[in-house]
N, C-alpha and C positions, 0 to 999 in steps of 0.2 A: 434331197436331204430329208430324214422323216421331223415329224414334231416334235417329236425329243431332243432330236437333237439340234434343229432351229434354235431353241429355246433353249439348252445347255449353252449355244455359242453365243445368243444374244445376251444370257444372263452375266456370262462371264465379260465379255464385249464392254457392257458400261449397266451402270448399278438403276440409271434414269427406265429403263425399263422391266417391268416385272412378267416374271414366268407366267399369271394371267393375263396380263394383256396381252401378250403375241399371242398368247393360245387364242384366244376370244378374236385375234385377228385372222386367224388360221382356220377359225373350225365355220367357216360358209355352208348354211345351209343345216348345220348340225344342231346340238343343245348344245345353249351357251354357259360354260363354266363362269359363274361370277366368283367364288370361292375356292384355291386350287384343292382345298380338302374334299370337295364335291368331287374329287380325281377318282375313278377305279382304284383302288387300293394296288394293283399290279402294275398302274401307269407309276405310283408314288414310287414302288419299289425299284423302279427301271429306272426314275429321274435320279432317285439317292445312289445307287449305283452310276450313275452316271458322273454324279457331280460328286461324289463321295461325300455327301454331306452328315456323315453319322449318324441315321437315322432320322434325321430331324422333319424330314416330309411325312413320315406314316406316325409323328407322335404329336405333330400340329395337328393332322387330321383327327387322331385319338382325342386330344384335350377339345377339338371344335364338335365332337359328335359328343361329347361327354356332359356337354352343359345342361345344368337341371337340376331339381330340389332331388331328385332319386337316384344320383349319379354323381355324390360330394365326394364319397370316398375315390371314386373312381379317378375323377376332375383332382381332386391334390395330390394325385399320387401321378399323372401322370405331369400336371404341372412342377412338380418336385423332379422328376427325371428331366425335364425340360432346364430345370435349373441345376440342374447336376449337369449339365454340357457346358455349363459356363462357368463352372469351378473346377479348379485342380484340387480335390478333397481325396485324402483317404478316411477308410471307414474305420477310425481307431477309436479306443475307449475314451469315455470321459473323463479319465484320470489327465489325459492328455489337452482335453478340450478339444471340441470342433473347428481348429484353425487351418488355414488353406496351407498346403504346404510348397517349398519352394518351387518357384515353377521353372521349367529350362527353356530354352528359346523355341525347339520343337510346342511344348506344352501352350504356349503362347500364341504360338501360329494356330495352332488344332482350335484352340479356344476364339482367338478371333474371327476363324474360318466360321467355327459353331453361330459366333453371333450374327455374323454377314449370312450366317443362310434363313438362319430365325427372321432376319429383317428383311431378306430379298424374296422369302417364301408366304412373306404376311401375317410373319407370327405376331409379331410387333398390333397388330388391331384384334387379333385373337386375344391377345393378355389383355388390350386394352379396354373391348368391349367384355370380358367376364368383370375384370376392376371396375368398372363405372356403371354397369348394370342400371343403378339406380339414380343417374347422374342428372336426370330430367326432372326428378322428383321437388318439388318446393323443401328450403330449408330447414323450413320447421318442421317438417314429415319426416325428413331423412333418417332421426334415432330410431323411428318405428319401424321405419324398413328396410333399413340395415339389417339381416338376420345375422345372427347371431352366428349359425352353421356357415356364412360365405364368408365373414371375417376372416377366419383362417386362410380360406382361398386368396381371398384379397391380399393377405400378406404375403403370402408366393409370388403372387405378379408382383405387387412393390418390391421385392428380393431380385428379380427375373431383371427389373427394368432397370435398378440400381445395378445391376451386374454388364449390363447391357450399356451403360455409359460408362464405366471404367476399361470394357475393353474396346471400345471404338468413340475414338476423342470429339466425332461428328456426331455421334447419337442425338445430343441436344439439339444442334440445330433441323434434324431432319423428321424428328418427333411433330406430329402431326397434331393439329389444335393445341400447342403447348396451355395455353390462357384457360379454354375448357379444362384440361387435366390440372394444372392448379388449381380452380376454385373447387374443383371437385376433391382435392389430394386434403386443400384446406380442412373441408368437412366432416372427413375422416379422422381427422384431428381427435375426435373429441371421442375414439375410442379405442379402450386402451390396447386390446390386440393389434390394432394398426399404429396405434399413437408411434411410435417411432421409426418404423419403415418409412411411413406416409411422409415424416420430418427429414427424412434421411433422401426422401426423392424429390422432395419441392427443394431443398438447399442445394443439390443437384443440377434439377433444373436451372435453377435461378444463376448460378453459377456461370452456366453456359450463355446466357442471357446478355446482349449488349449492353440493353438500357436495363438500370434498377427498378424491381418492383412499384410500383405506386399501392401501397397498402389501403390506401383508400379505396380500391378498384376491388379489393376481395369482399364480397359480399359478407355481408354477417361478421366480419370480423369480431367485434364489440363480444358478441354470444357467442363465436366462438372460443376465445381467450377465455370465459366466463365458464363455460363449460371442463377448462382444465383445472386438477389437479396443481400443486406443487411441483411436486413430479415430472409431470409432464408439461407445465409452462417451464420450469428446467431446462427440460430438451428442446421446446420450443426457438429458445434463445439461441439456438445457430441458425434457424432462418430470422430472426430478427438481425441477426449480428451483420449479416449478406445484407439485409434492406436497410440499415441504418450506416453503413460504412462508406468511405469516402473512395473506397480502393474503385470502383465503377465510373465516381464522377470524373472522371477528365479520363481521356485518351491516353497522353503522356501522363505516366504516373509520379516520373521526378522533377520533369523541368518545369521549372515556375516561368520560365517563357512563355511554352508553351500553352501552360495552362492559366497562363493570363490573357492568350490570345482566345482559347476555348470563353473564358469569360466573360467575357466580351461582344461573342458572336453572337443574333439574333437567334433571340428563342432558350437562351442557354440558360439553365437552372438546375441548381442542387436537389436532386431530389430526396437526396438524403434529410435537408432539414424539413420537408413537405414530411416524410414518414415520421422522423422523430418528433416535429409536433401534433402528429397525428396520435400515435401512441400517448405522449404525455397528456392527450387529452382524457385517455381511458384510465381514472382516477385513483382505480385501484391495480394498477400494473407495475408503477416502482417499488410504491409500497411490500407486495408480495414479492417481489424481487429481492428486495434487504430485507424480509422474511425469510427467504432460503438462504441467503448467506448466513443470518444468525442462527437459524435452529438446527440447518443439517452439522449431522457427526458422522465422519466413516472415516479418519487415517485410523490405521489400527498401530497403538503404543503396547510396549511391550516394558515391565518394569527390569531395569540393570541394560538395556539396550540403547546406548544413548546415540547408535551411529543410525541415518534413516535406511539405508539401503539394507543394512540388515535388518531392521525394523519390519520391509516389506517382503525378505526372504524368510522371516523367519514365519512371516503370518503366511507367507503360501504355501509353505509345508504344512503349516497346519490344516491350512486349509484340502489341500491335497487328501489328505488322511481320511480327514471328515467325511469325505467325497469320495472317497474307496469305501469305504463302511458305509454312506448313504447307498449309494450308487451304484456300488458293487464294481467290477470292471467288463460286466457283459454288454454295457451302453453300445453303443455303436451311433453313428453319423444319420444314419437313416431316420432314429428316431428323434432328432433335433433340428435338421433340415428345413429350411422354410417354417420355423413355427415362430410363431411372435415372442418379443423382447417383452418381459415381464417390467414394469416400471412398480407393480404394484403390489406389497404383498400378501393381497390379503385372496387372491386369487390363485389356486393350486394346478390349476389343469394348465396355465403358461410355463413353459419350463425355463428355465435361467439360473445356470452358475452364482453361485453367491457370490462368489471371486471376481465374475461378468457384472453384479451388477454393482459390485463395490467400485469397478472401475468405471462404469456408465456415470454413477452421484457425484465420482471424482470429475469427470467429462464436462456432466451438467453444471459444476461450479467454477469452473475455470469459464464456462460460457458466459455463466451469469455475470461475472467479474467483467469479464469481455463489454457484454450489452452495456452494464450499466458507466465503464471506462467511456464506450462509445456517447454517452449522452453527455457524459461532460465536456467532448470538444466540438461539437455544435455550437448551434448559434444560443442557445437555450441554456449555456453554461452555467451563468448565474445564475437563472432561476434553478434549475438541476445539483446546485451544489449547494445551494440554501436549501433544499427539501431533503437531500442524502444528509444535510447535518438534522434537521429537523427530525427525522425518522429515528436517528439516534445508530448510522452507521459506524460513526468513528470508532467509540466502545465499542459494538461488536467487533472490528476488524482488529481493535488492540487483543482482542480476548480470541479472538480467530490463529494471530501473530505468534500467541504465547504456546499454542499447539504447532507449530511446527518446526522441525528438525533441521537444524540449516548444514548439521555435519553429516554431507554425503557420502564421504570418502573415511577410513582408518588408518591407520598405522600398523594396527596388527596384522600378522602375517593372516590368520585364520580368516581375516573379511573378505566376504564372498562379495562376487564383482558381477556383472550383468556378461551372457556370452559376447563375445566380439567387443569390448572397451577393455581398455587399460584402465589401472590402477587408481591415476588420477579423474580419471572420469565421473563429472557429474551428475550424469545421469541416473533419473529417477523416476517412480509415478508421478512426483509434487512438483515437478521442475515446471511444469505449466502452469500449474496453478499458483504457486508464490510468484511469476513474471507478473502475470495477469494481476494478484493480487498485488503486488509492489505498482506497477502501474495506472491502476483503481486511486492507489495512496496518491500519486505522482498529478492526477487528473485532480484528484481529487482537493489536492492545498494551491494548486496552479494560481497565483492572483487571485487567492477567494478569502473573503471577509471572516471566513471559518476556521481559517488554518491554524487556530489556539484551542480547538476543540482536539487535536495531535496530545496535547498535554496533560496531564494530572491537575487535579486540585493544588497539592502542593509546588507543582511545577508550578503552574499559573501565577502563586505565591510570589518564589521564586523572577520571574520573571518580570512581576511588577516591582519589587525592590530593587533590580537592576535597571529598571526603564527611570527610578525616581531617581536614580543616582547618576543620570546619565550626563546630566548636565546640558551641553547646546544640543545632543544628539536624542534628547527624551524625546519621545511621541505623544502623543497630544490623550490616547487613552490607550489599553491594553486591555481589554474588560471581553468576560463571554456572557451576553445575556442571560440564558440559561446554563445553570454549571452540571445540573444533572444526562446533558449531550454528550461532557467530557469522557474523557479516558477516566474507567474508575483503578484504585490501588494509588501504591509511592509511583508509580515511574507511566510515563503515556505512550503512546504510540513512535512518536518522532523519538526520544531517548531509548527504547527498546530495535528501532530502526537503526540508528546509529552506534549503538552495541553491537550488533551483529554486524556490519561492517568494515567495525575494528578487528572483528574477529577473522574473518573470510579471507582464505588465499591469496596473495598478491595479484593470480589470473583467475582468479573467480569470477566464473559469468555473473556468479550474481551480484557483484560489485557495481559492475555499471547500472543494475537496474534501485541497488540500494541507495547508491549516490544522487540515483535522477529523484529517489523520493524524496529525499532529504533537501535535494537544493531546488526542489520546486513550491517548499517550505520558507525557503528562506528568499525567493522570489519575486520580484514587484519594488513596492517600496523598501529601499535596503532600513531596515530596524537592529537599533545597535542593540537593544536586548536581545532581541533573536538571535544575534552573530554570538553576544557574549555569551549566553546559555549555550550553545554549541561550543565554544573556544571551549568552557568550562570541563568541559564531558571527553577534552584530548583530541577532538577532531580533526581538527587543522592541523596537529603534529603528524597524528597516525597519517593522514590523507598523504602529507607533503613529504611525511618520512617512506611511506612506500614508494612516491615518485624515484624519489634521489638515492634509495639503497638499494631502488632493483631494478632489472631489466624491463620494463613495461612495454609489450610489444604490442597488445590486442587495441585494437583503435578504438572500441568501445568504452574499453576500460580508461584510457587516456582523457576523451573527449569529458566524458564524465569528471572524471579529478578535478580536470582542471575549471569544468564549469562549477563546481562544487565551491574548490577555491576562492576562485572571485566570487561566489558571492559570500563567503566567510570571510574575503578583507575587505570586499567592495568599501571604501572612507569610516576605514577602522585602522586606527591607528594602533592600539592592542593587538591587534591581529596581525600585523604587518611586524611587529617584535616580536611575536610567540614564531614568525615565518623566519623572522633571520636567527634566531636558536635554532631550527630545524638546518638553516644553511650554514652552520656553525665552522666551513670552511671554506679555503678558493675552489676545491674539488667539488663539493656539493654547489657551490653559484654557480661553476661551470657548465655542470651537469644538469642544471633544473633549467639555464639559459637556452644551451644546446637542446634539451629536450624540448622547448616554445618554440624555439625556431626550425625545428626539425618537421614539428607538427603544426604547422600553423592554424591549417584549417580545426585542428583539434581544440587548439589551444587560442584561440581568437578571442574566446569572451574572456580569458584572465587574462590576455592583453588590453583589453578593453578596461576590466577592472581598476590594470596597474594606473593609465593614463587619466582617468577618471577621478582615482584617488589622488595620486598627484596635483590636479590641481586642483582639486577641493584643499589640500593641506597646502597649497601654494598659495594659496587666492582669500581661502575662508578658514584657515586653521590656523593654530595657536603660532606663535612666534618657536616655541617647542618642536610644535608637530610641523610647521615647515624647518626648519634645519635640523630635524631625523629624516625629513623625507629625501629633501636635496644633498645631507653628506653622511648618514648614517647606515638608512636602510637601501640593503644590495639592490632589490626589487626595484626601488624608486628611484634608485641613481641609474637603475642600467634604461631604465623607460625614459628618462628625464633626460639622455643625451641624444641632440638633434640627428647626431648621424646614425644612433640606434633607430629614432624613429622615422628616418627616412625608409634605414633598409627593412624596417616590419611596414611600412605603408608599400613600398613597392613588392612585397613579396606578396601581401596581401591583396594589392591590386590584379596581380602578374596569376596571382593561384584561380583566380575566376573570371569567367567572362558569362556575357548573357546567353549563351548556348548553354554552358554546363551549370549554369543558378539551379541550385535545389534548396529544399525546406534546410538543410542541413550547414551548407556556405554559404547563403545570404547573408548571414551572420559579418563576415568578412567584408563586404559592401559598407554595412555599418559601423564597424569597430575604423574601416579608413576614415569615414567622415567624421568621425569623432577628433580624429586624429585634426586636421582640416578645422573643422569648427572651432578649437582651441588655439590654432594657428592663427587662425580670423583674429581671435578676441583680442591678441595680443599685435594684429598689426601685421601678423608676419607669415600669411596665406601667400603671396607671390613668392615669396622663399621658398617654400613650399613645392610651388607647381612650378619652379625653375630648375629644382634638383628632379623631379620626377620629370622633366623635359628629354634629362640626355640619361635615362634610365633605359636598360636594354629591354625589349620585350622579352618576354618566356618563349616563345614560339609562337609560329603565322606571320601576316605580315602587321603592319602599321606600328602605331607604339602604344606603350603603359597608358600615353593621355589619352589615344584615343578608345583604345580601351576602358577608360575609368571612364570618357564623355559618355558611350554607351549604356554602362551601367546605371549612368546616375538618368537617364533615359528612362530606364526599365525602373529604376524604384521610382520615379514619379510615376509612373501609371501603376507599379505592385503600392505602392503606399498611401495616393491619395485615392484612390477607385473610394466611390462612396459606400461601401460594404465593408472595409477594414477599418479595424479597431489599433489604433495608435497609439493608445495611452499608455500600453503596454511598455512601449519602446519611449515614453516620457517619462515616467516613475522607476523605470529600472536607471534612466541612466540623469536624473535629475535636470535635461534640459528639455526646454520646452519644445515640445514640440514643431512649434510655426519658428525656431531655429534653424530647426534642422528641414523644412522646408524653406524655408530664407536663404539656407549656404547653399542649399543643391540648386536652386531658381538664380543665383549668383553664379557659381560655376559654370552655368552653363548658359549663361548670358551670348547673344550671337553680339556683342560689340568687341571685337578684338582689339580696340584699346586700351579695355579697361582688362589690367593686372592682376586682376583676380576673377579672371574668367579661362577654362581652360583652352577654347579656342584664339587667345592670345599666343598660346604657345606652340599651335599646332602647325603644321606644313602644310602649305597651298593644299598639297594633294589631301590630305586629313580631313580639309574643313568641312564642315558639314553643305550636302548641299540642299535649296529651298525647293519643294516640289513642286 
């Protein structure tokens, strides 16, 4: 067989060997090819012919002869056809913009073949070594010798390499010195013709990466942050967003089994809180952060247009136009190809769509929202939300809120709709960014001492007249140290939130993220002022009257409401009257009942709520507010009978087990012992665990008790581990905590005599056994 064809059957064979090595195995005696570009040019042409690789062997060898200060033009043009093999592009005007067009399954194969022959032929070190050229260079040198003329280039191969991991899902792990190529991608950072390719390939990488960056480990970091722009710390924030996120730490991403047992293991650490207090030590990076959210401007308003989505068609027609009389329609593909994203503009020779970069500032602030979301659920929370109020974020995001459009959709026949959605579809540029931004809100009042900086001055007002009038339920103070943090105008953050919510679709996605804002406000310690000034504003009607007069199918939507709810009646006896006007018939109690019980796991915490109020108005409530609660109000009669709470504790037991525990139903775990803990107080815990004895299991084998033995297993290692914070789970629900560690160390007491242990009730075969 000759050398070509050795080597077309080996290459094809398995990927572990490359076209030089067998040659350099084969040629005894001869010149040794280290380079296949070193090839006769007439060997190149017989190998691509052979392997039908589209040319790709005589245009690696072009771009490897081409490198050199005299040979730029030569070197990006043919680096640009090198990248034209990995894109399905036509060459159409820029009225159309340079966008990939649909590809068919053929086009897909051709393109993947392309990048398997660029990586099997060594192009992959060819891009690599023209990109890092200077990679040896000391840091503080590297501005000067960067030239200016290889920029360009360099942004071709960042184009080349980013194209080269979307179409082979291994590219990352088989990248070669990955750790070298990031701290070099890092330094490139700091200029602007590369500044967003270079961001678009370390987020890339990183991506592909088992373990999380250690941001400590990139040299220079400090100077290089220092060295960016607004701008371009913007774009920066999606490789922060990768290094600070939690989605890397644990293997399993949902089960809290699992990732109780990951925590545990020798060696095991977050490294996400390592990078975030890394960052928050660089003093001026939040700051400049909630710099860009306050001063950037780009949704484009149109006056008499009050629906968004034509807000955004109307400004792209214009835009369009502008771009035909700039542009003209001769543009073509060739001449935008590989050339850098303009972030800045005071620079003319980078070309970029005004349209392209309206959408990049849109990008860059849904990121930042992101980043700065992320720092509030670390370990760093408190201190990160005393500094965001500090900065004087709130106001801005009230005055951020007051800009945007929440009606995506019309009525009129005339509104134009996005290709491929219907009618009712939400969909828009802003959809990301108001999540992201509702989110931020959500992190943002989470249990923090700031969450009345949400308010107005007159609200604040407001609020302290209701807190003095509260009577047993006053709080001890209401007060914002500084009032110029607050929301400025009549109305704050939290009542412009809650407006819009009233107003939103019954299945509005943004429902659920409006509700989580709103009831992460009212959060923590339950404040009757807080609840009253919401009852005030219709909440609790609107909330309770969308339940019971409409079909609510979206679980998002549901889980929401009803967390909302309880904590708008959490031991509010007000609130629990404005709810029985809402169920003002047998239909609607039926319907709001059937609805908790259908969704349990949705609706757990305003089970929790009901039982909790209950006996506060049992135990610690007026002679009034207990005989409304035991014969008046629906809610409180239907929680307050034994056989209803038998069947929500066994259903709630029966919906979880420790395999399928996530962030989501642990919730469930806890609203049962609640249930239990009250049963204790009153004497009447073996009652209790003797109806749950002959309760059928859901499915598998054993029963409901040994199942609940389990659980209460795992939350003693999920709840007392010395890393978790508890208090949370004591101020929401008023009992002390070393209770609720007292009932679980009781239930699961190993003496089977005693009656209030759940191995009393268990079957030989059930009992636990001692290792």
């Amino acid at each position: 067989m000759s050398l070509l064809g050795v080597s077309c059957q080996k290459m094809h064979r398995s990927k572990q060997f490359s076209i030089v090595h067998l040659m350099n195995q084969q040629q005894s005696g001869l010149y040794m090819f280290h380079d296949i570009w070193q090839l006769p040019q007439h060997f190149l042409q017989a190998l691509d012919y052979k392997l039908q690789s589209n040319g790709i062997p005589l245009l690696l060898q072009r771009i490897a002869n081409s490198r050199g200060a005299h040979t730029y033009t030569q070197l990006a043009d043919a680096l640009k056809q090198l990248l034209r093999s990995l894109l399905n592009l036509d060459s159409i005007s820029m009225r159309n913009t340079y966008i990939e067009t649909s590809t068919t399954l053929d086009d897909k194969i051709k393109l993947k073949a392309n990048c398997s022959s660029i990586i099997e032929l060594g192009g992959v070190d060819i891009v690599l070594k023209i990109l890092m050229n200077t990679s040896v260079l000391p840091w503080s040198e590297l501005a000067s010798h960067e030239l200016e003329e290889e920029l360009p280039i360099k942004n071709i191969c960042l184009d080349i390499l980013k194209r080269m991991f979307l179409l082979d899902e291994k590219f990352g792990d088989e990248l070669p010195y990955p750790n070298d190529i990031l701290n070099y991608l890092f330094t490139i950072l700091v200029h602007p013709k590369t500044h967003v390719s270079a961001a678009q390939t370390i987020e890339l990488i990183l991506n592909t990466r088992k373990e999380p960056l250690n941001l400590s480990l990139v040299p220079n970091l400090k100077e290089i942050l220092g060295f960016l722009d607004d701008k371009a710390l913007s774009n920066f924030c999606q490789i922060l967003s990768v290094t600070i996120s939690d989605l890397d730490t644990f293997e399993h991403k949902s089960s809290l089994y699992q990732q109780n047992k990951q925590k545990r293991s020798k060696g095991f650490f977050a490294m996400r809180d390592t990078n975030q207090e890394m960052l928050m030590m660089q003093t001026d990076l939040i700051p400049r952060l909630v710099s860009i959210i306050r001063t950037t401007s780009y949704q484009p308003r149109f006056p008499g247009i009050v629906n968004e989505l034509d807000t955004w068609m109307q400004w792209i027609d214009n835009q369009m136009a502008e771009e035909d009389e700039t542009l003209g329609t001769t543009s073509t593909l060739d001449d935008f190809l590989g050339e850098p994203v303009n972030l800045y503009d005071d620079d003319p020779q980078m070309h970029i769509h005004h349209s392209l970069k309206m959408a990049m500032q849109l990008i860059h602030k849904v990121e930042v929202f992101y980043v700065l979301g992320l720092f509030l659920i670390g370990k760093q929370r408190k201190k990160m939300q005393k500094q965001l109020a500090d900065l004087k974020l709130v106001p801005a995001l009230s005055d951020i809120f007051d800009n945007f459009i929440w009606k995506c959709t019309s009525s009129k026949s005339g509104t134009r709709q996005l290709r491929g959605h219907n009618s009712s579809c939400e969909c828009s540029p802003e959809v990301a960014l108001k999540i992201q931004f509702l989110r931020l809100v959500h992190s943002l009042c989470d249990h923090s001492e700031h969450k009345h900086l949400m308010l107005s001055r007159s609200e604040l007002s407001e609020l302290r007249k209701i807190n003095s009038g509260a009577g047993a339920l006053k709080v001890d103070s209401i007060d914002v140290p500084d009032t110029s943090l607050m929301c400025r105008g009549n109305r704050g953050l939290l009542s412009k939130v809650a407006d819009v919510l009233k107003k939103e679709p019954t299945a509005s996605t943004f429902r659920f993220w409006l509700a989580r804002a709103v009831e992460s406000y009212l959060r923590g310690s339950t404040c009757y002022a807080d609840q009253t000034f919401l009852l005030r504003r219709g909440l609790l009607q609107h909330v309770a009257g969308n339940l019971v007069d409409n079909d609510i199918r979206p679980k998002e939507i549901l889980q929401s409401s009803f967390d909302l709810l309880g904590e708008l009646v959490k031991f509010n006896i007000d609130a629990f009257r404005q709810f029985d006007n809402v169920l003002c018939s047998l239909n609607k109690q039926r319907k709001m009942v059937e609805m908790v019980e259908r969704n349990l796991v949705d609706s757990n915490m305003f089970i929790r709520s009901l039982i909790l109020s209950l006996e506060r108005f049992q135990i610690g409530g007026t002679d009034g507010e207990c005989r409304y609660a035991c014969e008046e109000s629906s809610l409180l009669k239907y929680i307050g009978s034994f056989e209803q709470q038998m069947s929500c504790l066994q259903k709630l037991i029966n919906v979880i087990s420790v395999k399928t525990l996530t962030q989501e139903n642990v919730s469930c775990l806890n609203t049962a012992l609640v249930f239990l803990m009250f049963g204790h107080k009153k004497g009447e815990l073996n009652h209790y665990l003797e109806a749950l004895k002959y309760c059928p299991v859901r499915s598998g084998d054993g029963t409901v008790l040994a199942n609940f033995r389990d659980l209460l297993v795992f939350w003693q290692e999920h709840y007392l581990h010395k890393d978790k914070d508890c208090s949370a789970l004591e101020r929401s629900s008023r009992i002390k905590f070393e209770n609720w560690k007292e009932t679980v160390s009781m239930l699961l007491s190993k003496d089977t005599s005693q009656d209030t242990s759940i191995v009393h009730y268990l079957p030989e075969h059930d009992l636990p056994r001692d290792n």
